[in-house]
C-alpha positions in Angstrom: -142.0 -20.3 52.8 -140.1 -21.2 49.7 -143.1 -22.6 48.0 -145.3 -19.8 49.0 -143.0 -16.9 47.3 -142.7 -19.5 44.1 -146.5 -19.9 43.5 -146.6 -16.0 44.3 -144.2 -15.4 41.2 -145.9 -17.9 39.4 -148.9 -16.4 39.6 -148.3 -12.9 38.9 -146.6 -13.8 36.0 -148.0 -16.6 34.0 -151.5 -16.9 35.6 -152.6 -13.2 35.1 -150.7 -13.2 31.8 -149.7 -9.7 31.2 -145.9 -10.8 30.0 -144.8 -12.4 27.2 -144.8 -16.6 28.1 -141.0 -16.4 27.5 -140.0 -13.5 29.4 -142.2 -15.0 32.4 -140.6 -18.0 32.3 -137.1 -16.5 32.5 -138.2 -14.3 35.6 -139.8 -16.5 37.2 -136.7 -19.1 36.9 -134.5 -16.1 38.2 -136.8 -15.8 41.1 -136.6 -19.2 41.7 -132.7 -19.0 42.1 -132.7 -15.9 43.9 -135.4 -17.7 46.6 -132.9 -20.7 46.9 -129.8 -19.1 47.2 -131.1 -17.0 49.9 -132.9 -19.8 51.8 -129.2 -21.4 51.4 -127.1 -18.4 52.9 -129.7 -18.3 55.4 -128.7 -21.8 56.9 -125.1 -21.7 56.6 -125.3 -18.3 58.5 -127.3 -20.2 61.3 -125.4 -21.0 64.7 -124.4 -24.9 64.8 -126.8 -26.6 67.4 -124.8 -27.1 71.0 -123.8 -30.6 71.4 -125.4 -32.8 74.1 -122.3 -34.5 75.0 -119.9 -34.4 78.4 -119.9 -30.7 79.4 -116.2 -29.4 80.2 -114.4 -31.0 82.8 -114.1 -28.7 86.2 -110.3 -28.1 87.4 -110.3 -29.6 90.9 -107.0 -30.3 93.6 -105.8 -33.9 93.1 -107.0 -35.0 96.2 -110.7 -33.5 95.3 -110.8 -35.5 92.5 -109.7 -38.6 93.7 -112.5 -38.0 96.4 -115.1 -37.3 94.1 -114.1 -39.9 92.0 -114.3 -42.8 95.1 -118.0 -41.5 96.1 -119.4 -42.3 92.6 -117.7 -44.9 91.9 -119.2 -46.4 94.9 -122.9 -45.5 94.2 -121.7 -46.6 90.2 -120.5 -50.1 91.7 -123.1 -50.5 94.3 -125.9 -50.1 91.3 -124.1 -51.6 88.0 -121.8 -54.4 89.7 -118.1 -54.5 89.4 -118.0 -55.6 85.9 -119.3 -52.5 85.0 -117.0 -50.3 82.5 -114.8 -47.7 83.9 -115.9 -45.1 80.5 -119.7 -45.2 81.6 -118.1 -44.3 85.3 -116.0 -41.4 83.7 -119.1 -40.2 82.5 -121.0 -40.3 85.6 -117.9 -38.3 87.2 -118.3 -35.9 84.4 -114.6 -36.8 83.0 -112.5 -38.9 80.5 -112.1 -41.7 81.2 -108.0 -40.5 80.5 -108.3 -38.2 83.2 -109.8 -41.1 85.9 -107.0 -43.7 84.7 -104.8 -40.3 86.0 -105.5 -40.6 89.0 -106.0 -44.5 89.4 -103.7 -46.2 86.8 -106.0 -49.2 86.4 -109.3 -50.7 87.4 -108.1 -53.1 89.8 -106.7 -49.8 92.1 -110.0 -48.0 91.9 -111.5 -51.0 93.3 -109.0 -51.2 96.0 -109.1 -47.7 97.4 -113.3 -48.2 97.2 -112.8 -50.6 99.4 -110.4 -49.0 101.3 -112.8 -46.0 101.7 -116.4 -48.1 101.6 -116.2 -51.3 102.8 -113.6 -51.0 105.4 -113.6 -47.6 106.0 -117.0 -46.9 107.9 -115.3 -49.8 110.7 -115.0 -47.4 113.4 -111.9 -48.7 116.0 -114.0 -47.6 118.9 -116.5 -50.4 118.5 -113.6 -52.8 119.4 -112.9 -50.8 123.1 -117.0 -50.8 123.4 -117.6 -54.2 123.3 -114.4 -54.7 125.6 -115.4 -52.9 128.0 -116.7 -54.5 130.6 -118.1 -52.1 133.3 -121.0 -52.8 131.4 -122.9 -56.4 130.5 -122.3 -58.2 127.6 -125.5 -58.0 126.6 -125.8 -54.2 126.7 -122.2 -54.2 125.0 -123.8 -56.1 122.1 -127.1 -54.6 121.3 -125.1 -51.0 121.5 -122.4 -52.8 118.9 -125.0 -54.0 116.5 -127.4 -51.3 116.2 -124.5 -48.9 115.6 -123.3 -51.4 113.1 -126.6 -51.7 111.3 -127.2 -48.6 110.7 -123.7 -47.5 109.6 -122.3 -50.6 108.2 -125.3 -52.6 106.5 -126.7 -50.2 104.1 -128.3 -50.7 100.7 -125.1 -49.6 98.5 -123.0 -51.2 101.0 -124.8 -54.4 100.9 -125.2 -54.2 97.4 -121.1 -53.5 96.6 -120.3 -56.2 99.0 -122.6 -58.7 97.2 -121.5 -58.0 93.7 -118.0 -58.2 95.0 -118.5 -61.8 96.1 -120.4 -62.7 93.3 -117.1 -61.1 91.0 -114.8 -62.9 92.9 -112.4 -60.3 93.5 -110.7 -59.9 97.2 -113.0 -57.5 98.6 -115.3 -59.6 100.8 -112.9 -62.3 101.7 -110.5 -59.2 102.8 -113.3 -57.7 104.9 -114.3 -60.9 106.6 -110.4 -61.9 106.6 -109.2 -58.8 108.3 -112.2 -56.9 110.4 -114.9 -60.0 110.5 -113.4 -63.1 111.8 -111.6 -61.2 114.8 -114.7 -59.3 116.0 -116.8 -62.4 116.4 -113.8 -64.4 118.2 -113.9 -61.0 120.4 -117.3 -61.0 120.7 -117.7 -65.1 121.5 -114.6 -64.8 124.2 -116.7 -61.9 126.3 -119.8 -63.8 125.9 -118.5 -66.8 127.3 -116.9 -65.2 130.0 -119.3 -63.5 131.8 -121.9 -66.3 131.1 -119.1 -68.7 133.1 -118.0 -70.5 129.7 -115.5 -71.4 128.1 -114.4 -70.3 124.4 -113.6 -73.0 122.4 -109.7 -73.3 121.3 -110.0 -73.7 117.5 -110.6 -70.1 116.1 -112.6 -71.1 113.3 -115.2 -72.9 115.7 -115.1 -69.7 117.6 -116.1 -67.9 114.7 -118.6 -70.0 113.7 -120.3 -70.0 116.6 -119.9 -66.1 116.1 -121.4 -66.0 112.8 -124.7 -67.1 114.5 -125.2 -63.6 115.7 -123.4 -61.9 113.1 -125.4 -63.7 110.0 -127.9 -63.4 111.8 -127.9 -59.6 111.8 -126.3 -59.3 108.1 -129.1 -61.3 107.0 -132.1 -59.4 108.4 -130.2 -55.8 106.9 -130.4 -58.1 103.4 -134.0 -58.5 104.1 -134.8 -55.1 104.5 -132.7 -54.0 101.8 -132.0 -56.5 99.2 -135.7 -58.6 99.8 -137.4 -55.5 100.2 -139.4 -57.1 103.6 -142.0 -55.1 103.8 -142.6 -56.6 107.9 -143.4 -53.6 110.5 -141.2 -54.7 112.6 -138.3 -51.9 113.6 -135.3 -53.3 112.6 -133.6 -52.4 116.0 -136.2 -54.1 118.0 -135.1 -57.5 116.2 -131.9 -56.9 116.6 -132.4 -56.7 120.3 -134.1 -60.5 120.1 -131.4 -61.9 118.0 -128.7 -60.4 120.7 -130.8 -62.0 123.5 -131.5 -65.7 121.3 -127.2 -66.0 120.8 -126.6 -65.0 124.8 -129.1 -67.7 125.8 -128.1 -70.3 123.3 -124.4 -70.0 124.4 -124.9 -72.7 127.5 -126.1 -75.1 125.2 -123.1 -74.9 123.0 -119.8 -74.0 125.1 -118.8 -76.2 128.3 -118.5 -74.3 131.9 -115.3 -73.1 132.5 
């Protein structure tokens, strides 16, 4: 636009030739100036451009925020691994990374209450009194247990978190399989036994292992599906089902008769 007024001046003036060559020049220099300055004023009038950073931070309870704040960390672990830094979290959340250290005063507690809230949390205590109860057969007991647990317990981002958390060693997974784990399979091997007429071995950690053959079992098809991508057909619940039938027939070939 400047250019286009210029050579209009220019031309009226010095191509046509009807002034005097120095009293062109000296209006088309004031022109010139008087083009400039105005293209000049025009910019510094202009509205800044909005800035594409975090927008405002939302006023929320405590408790809200410390809520919002577990949910994406957990999808943020699940994705990035544990090693992942706390300011790209902040982000996610939509705060500083001041504000999240407000409400957990280090890394090492954020992690803590995730897995308060995401690994240990979705347990639900009234597995335990199902799989006791035995006005129903073991078997029944233990397809129930496991296809509840699949479904609610071995998830993609749980999966996920729990592997990065072994591979970080920090005290997640050992805690889960520690605290929640290693009973529930001495449960589960003790009811098996006993309505099959067998008897449970006497050193826990044989008792779990023998355990873990159902249990890995079933963690291990959910890392399939969700981790290996296994395309198979086969509905997961249906295999579930086999593995549940494989452990109770295998028992008699492990445990003596009572």
């Amino acid at each position: 636009m400047i250019k286009l007024i210029i050579s209009s001046v220019d031309d009226i003036f010095c191509h046509k030739r009807r002034w005097p060559a120095r009293l062109a020049k000296k209006i088309i220099m004031k022109a010139k100036s008087d083009v400039l300055a105005a293209s000049r004023q025009k910019k510094i009038s202009a509205p800044a451009p909005k800035s594409k950073g975090r927008h405002p931070t939302v006023r929320m309870p405590q408790a809200e925020r410390r809520a919002q704040i577990l949910t994406k960390a957990y999808e943020f672990f699940s994705e990035y691994g544990l090693t992942a830094q706390t300011r790209a979290l902040a982000d996610a959340c939509g705060v500083s990374q001041r504000l999240l250290y407000s409400v957990f005063p280090n890394k090492a507690a954020l992690l803590s209450a995730v897995y308060e809230t995401e690994i240990a949390g979705p347990f639900k205590a009234g597995w335990v009194v199902q799989l006791k109860d035995r006005s129903k057969p073991v078997e029944q007991r233990l397809t129930e247990f496991y296809h509840e647990y699949y479904d609610c317990i071995l998830t993609r981002r749980w999966l996920r978190l729990f592997l990065y958390a072994s591979l970080s060693e920090v005290t997640m997974a050992p805690a889960y399989i520690a605290g929640i784990v290693s009973h529930l399979l001495e449960m589960i091997v003790d009811e098996a036994a006993r309505e099959a007429g067998l008897r449970s071995p006497e050193d826990p950690a044989l008792t779990q292992e023998i355990g873990w053959i159902l249990h890995g079992a079933v963690s291990h098809l959910a890392i399939r599906r969700h981790i290996y991508h296994d395309a198979t057909p086969l509905d997961a619940k249906n295999v579930v089902t086999l593995q549940v039938k494989s452990f109770l027939a295998g028992l008699g070939a492990i445990l003596p008769a009572a």
